[in-house]
TITOR-511426 format. One record per residue (C-alpha): residue number from 1; residue in one letter; x, y, z. Coordinates in steps of 0.25 Angstrom, whole numbers. Layout:
N
 num residuo     x     y     z
 NUM       a     X     Y     Z
...
***
This chain:
520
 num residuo     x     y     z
   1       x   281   433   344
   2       x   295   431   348
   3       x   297   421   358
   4       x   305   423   371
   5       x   318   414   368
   6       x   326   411   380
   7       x   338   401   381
   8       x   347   395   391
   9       x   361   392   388
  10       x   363   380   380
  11       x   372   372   390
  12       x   385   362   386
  13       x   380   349   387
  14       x   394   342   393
  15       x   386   339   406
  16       x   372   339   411
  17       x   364   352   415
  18       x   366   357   432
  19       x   358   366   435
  20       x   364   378   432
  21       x   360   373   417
  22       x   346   370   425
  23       x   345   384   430
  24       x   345   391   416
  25       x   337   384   410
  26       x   328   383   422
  27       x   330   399   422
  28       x   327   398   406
  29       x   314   389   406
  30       x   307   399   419
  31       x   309   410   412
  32       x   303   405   397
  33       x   291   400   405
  34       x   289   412   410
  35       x   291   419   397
  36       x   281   408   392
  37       x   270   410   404
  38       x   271   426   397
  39       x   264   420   386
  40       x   278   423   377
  41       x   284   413   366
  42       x   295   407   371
  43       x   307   400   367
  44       x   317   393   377
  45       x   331   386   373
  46       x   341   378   380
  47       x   350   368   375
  48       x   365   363   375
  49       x   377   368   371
  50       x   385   354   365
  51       x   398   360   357
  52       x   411   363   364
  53       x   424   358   368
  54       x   418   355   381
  55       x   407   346   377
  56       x   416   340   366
  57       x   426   337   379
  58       x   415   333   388
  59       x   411   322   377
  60       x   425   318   375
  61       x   426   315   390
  62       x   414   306   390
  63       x   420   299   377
  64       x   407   304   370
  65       x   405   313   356
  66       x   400   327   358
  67       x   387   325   352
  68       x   384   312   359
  69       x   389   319   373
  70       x   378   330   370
  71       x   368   322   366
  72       x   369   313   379
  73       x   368   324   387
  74       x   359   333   380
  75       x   348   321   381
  76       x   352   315   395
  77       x   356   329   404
  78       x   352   341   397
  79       x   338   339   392
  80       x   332   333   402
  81       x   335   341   413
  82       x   329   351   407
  83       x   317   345   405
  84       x   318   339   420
  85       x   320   354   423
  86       x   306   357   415
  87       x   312   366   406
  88       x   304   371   395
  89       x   314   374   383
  90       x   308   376   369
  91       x   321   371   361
  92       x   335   362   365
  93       x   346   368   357
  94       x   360   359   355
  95       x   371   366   349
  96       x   373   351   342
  97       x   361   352   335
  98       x   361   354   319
  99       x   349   367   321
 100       x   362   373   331
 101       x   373   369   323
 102       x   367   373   308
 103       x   364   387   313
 104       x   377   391   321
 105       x   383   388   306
 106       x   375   396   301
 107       x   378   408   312
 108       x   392   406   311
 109       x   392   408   297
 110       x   385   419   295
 111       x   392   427   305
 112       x   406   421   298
 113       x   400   427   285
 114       x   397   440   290
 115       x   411   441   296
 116       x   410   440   310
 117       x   419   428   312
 118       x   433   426   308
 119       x   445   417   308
 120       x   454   417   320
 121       x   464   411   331
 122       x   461   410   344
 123       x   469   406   356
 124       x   465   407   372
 125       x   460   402   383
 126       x   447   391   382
 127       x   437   385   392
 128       x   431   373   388
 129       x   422   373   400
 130       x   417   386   395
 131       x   419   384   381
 132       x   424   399   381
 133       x   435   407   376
 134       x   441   412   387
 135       x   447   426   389
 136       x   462   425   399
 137       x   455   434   408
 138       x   444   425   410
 139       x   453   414   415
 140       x   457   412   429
 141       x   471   409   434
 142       x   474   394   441
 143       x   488   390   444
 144       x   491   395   431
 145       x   481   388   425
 146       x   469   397   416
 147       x   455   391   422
 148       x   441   397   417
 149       x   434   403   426
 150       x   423   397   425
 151       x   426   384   424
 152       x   439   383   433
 153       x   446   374   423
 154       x   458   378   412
 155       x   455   383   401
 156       x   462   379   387
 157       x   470   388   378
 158       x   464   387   364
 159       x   473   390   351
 160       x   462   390   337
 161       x   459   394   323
 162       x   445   399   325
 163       x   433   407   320
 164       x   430   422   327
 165       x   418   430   329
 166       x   420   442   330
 167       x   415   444   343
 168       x   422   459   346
 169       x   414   466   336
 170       x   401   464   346
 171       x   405   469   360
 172       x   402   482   359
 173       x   389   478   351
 174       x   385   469   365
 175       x   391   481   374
 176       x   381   490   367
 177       x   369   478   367
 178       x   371   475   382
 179       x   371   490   387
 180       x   359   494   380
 181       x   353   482   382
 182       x   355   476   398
 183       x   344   467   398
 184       x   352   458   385
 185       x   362   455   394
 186       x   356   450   410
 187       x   359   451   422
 188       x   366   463   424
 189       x   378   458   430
 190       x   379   449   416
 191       x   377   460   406
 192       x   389   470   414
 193       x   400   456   412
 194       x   396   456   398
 195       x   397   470   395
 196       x   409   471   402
 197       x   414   461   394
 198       x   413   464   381
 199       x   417   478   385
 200       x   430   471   389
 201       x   433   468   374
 202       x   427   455   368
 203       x   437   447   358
 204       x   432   439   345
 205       x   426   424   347
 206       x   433   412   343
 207       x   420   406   338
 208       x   427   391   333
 209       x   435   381   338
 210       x   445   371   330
 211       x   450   361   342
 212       x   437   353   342
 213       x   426   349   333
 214       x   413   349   342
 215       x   405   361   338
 216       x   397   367   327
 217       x   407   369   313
 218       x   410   382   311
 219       x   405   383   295
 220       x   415   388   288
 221       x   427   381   295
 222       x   422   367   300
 223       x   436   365   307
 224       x   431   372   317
 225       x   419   372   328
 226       x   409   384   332
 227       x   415   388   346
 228       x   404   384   355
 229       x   400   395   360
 230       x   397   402   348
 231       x   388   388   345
 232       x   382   388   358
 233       x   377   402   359
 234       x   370   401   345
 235       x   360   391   350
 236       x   352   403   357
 237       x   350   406   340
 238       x   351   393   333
 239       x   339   386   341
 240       x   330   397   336
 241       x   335   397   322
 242       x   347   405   320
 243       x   350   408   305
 244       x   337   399   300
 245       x   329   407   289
 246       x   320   416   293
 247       x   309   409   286
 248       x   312   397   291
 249       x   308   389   304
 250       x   322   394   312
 251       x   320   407   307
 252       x   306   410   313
 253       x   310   403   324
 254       x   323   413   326
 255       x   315   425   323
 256       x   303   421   333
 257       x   314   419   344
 258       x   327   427   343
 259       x   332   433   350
 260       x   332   426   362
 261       x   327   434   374
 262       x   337   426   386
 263       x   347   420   385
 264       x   350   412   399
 265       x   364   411   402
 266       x   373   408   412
 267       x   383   417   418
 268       x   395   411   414
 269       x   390   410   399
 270       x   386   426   398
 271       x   395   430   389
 272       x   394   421   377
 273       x   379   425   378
 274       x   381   439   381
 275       x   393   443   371
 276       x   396   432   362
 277       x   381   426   357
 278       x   375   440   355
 279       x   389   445   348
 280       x   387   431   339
 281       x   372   436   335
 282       x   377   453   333
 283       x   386   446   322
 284       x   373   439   315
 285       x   363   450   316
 286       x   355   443   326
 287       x   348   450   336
 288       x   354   447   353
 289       x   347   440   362
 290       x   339   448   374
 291       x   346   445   385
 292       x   357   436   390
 293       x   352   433   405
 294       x   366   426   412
 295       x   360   420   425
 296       x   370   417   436
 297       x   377   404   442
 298       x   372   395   451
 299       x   382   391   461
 300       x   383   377   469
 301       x   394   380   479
 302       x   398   394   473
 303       x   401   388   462
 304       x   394   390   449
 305       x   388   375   445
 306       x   395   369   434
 307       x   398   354   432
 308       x   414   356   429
 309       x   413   359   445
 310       x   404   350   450
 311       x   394   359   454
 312       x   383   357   445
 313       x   372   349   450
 314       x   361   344   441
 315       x   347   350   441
 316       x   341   335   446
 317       x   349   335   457
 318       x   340   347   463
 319       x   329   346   454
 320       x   327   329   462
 321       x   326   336   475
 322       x   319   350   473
 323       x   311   346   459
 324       x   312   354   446
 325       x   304   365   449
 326       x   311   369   462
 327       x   324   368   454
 328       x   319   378   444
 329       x   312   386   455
 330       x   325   388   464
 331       x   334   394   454
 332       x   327   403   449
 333       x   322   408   462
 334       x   334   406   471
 335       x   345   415   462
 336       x   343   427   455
 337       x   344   423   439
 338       x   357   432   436
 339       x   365   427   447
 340       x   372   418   453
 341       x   367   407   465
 342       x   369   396   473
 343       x   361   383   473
 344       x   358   376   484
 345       x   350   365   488
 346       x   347   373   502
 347       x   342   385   495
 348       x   333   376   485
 349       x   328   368   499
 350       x   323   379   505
 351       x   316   387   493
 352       x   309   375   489
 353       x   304   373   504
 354       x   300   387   505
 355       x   296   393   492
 356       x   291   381   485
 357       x   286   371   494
 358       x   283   381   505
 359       x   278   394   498
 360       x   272   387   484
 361       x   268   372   482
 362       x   264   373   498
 363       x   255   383   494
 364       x   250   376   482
 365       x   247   364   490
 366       x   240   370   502
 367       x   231   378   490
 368       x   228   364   484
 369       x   223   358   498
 370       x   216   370   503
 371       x   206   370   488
 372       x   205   355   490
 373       x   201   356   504
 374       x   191   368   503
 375       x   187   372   490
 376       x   184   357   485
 377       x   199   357   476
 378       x   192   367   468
 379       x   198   380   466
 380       x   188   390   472
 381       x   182   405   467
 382       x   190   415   461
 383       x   194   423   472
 384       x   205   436   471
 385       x   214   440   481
 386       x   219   454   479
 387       x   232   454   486
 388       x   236   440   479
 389       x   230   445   465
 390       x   237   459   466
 391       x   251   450   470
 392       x   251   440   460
 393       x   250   451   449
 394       x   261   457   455
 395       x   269   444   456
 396       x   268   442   441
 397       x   271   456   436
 398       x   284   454   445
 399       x   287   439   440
 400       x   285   440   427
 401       x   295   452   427
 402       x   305   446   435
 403       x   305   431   426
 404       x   306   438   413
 405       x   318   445   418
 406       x   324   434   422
 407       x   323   436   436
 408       x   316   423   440
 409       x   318   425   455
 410       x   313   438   455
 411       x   301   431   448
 412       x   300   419   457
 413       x   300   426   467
 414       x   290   435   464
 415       x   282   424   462
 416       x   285   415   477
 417       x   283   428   482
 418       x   269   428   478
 419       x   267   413   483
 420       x   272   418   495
 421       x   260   429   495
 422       x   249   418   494
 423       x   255   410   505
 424       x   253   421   512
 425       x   239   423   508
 426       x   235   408   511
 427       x   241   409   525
 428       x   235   422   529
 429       x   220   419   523
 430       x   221   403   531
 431       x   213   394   522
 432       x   213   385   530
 433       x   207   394   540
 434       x   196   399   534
 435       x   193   383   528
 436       x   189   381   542
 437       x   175   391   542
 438       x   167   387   529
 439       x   162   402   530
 440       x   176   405   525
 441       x   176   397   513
 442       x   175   408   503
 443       x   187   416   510
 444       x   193   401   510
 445       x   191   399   494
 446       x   195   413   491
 447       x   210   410   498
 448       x   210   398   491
 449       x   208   404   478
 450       x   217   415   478
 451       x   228   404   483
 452       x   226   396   471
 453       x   225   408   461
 454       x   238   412   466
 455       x   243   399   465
 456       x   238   397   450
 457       x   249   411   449
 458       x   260   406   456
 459       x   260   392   448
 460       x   259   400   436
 461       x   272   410   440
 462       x   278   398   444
 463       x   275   389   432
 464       x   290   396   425
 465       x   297   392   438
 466       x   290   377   442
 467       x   283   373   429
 468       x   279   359   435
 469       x   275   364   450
 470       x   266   375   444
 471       x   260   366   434
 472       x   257   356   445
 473       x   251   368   454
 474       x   243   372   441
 475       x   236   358   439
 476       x   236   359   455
 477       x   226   373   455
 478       x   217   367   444
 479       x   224   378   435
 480       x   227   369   423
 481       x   214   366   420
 482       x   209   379   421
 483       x   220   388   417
 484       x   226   380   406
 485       x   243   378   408
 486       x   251   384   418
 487       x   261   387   407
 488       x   251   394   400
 489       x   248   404   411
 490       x   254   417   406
 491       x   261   426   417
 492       x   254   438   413
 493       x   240   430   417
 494       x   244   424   430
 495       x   239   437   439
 496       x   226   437   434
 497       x   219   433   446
 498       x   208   422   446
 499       x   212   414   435
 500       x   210   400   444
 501       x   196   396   442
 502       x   185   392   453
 503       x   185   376   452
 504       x   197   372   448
 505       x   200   361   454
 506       x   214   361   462
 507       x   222   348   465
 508       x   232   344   474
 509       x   244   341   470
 510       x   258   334   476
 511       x   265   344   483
 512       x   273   355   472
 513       x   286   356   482
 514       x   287   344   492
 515       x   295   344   501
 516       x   311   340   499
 517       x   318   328   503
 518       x   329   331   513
 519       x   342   329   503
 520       x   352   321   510
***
């Protein structure tokens, strides 16, 4: 069974992670829990990117060695905020590993040897920010001064004796993927830029530079380093065992995996992924990831975050305030993934007041209360409630097809919208009311049942979103014991009404969402 292998970006490590690193990864982790929760084989890869002019500059400025500057901050920044961020990643790749390193060799090579790279000069406009050749069209005009566009800063002019792939021959191969294939390339709006791209006429890739040594040697001529780019993009590959044997231990493990099924990628970064990584894999005969999914900026200020202008913020200094699961929850509801949005610490306020204290862990608390206080803390008959039943089939046929798309706030939504329903139900059929005429009990434990069954379904839809919330609301309903792991709870399973059994003994917990502190 082929698994579903999904990556992030690998991200330069020349600072610490903001949270527009956090939100693909976030985005990356929800959606392979998902894919998980299907009962599927999964595979989920993020790592760092450590080669480059700009790291080697970075370094320089500290009075550090490459390698001792990406090992700091791999150790101290990178990897523990994704473990603070619960991120469930199988494998770690960094481009300055030997497993990297020894296989882009060997890809380089063989693509040398089958003639699709050649000796060349190049001379034009670089950006070390971007680590990009740049095009003159692509520069903006300053008092005479040639910014990139992205960065705001100049670029540099670059005169070298270097290695070229020949990337021209594959743009009509990719103008013909991409249009009988719309799905390999996502959103729409992203798919359009890159065929109006190549359509535009693509030039050869310089694939090597010779100004500076920190890199992967390119085989045949050690002089030179692998331009980081073409590195970096063969991570997707090498961590699952690019050119290994097909007999051996890589090679399964390539051929159980590749190709990959998402890429995630930012905006800004589409069309390395979109033109020149699958162009890279036409040349060796490897079969082209699935999709390319280019989600959208986040903005602080109108501006897209980035540390060169101070708008990245660091994902403790929301996740201190709201908690982790909030942070991961608000993203991916609050902005359409494909476009851009606007952080702020207003919006995140409100939602957490109103759709997860309010609307969800209020409702979890008041479940937990009412069994306690009239059913002896013990979860009472099965009872079924048609309307509640009928919806939450409903609820997961439209989840499950909006996460796998990628659309996780249609999914999200689907889901609160559901939460919202049993609020409902609660406050119409008044517990508490019919507690009051021991006649009603029956009516009574019937609600009460019906309110925890459709809890047991919204930690488990949730579980992708807010894996340590849910889990506590699991233990919380006495479905642990009963039902075995909340991980473990497959998607298309969680309609069946009446899985929570009589007797199961439910237990109060600290509140999920308490309430804020007023920030100063």
């Amino acid at each position: 069974m082929k698994s579903f292998y999904l990556t992030t970006p690998i991200y330069y490590v020349n600072d610490a992670p903001h949270i527009g690193h956090a939100y693909t990864t976030v985005a990356g982790d929800v959606l392979t829990r998902w894919h998980r929760q299907r009962g599927e084989s999964v595979w989920f890869l993020t790592g760092t990117d450590e080669h480059g002019q700009k790291v080697m500059r970075t370094a320089e400025q500290n009075s550090v060695a490459p390698q001792a500057w990406v090992d700091k901050l791999v150790a101290d920044a990178w990897k523990p905020n994704w473990e603070a961020l619960n991120i469930a990643n199988d494998d770690f790749i960094r481009t300055t590993e030997p497993r990297h390193t020894e296989r882009v060799q060997k890809f380089l090579q063989s693509l040398k040897d089958s003639g699709h790279i050649y000796a060349g000069k190049y001379e034009g406009p670089y950006c070390v920010g971007c680590e990009e050749f740049k095009l003159p069209g692509d520069l903006i005009d300053a008092d005479g001064e040639k910014l990139c566009p992205i960065h705001s800063k100049p670029i540099e002019l670059v005169n070298e004796n270097n290695w070229f792939f020949k990337l021209s021959e594959f743009a009509q191969p990719l103008i013909d993927h991409y249009k009988n294939n719309p799905e390999a390339c996502q959103p729409e709006s992203a798919r359009n830029e890159v065929v109006s791209f190549l359509e535009g006429g693509v030039s050869d890739l310089s694939i090597s530079r010779s100004t500076f040594d920190w890199g992967i040697p390119v085989p045949w001529d050690t002089d030179q380093v692998v331009y980081v780019w073409f590195d970096a993009l063969l991570n997707y590959a090498t961590a699952v065992g690019l050119t290994d044997a097909p007999d051996s231990e890589g090679g399964k493990k390539f051929a159980a995996t590749w190709p990959a099924d998402v890429h995630l990628v930012g905006k800004d970064i589409l069309r390395f992924h979109a033109v020149i990584w699958p162009a890279m894999l036409m040349a060796a005969g490897i079969e082209i990831p699935k999709k390319v999914f280019a989600h959208g900026w986040l903005l602080v200020g109108g501006e897209k975050m980035s540390k060169s202008k101070l708008t990245g913020i660091a994902p403790s200094d929301i996740t201190d305030h709201f908690g982790v699961d909030a942070f991961r929850y608000y993203f991916l509801r609050a902005i359409p993934f494909g476009s851009d949005g606007s952080f702020s610490w207003e919006d995140m306020s409100a939602r957490y007041t109103s759709e997860l204290a309010n609307d969800f862990g209020n409702l979890a608390s008041r479940l937990a209360a009412m069994i306690e206080k009239y059913c002896g803390g013990k979860v009472p008959a099965v009872a079924k409630d048609a309307a509640l039943a009928e919806s939450l089939q409903i609820t997961v046929d439209k989840a499950d097809a909006a996460m796998v798309a990628l659309d996780f706030q249609g999914g999200i939504n689907a889901v609160m919208d559901y939460c919202k329903q049993v609020n409902g139900f609660v406050t119409i059929k008044e517990p508490w009311i019919l507690a009051k005429d021991p006649a009603n009990q029956a009516v009574l434990e019937e609600v009460l049942y019906n309110t925890a069954e459709a809890l047991r379904a919204l930690a488990v839809l949730l579980h992708p979103v807010m894996p340590a919330t849910t889990e506590i609301l699991w233990e919380s309903l006495g479905a642990k014991e009963a039902l075995g792991e909340i991980g473990k709870q497959e998607i298309s399973n969680v309609a069946t009404w009446g899985q929570l059994p009589q007797g199961a003994t439910v237990t109060k917990t600290p509140v999920l969402f308490p309430r804020l502190e007023v920030k100063e």
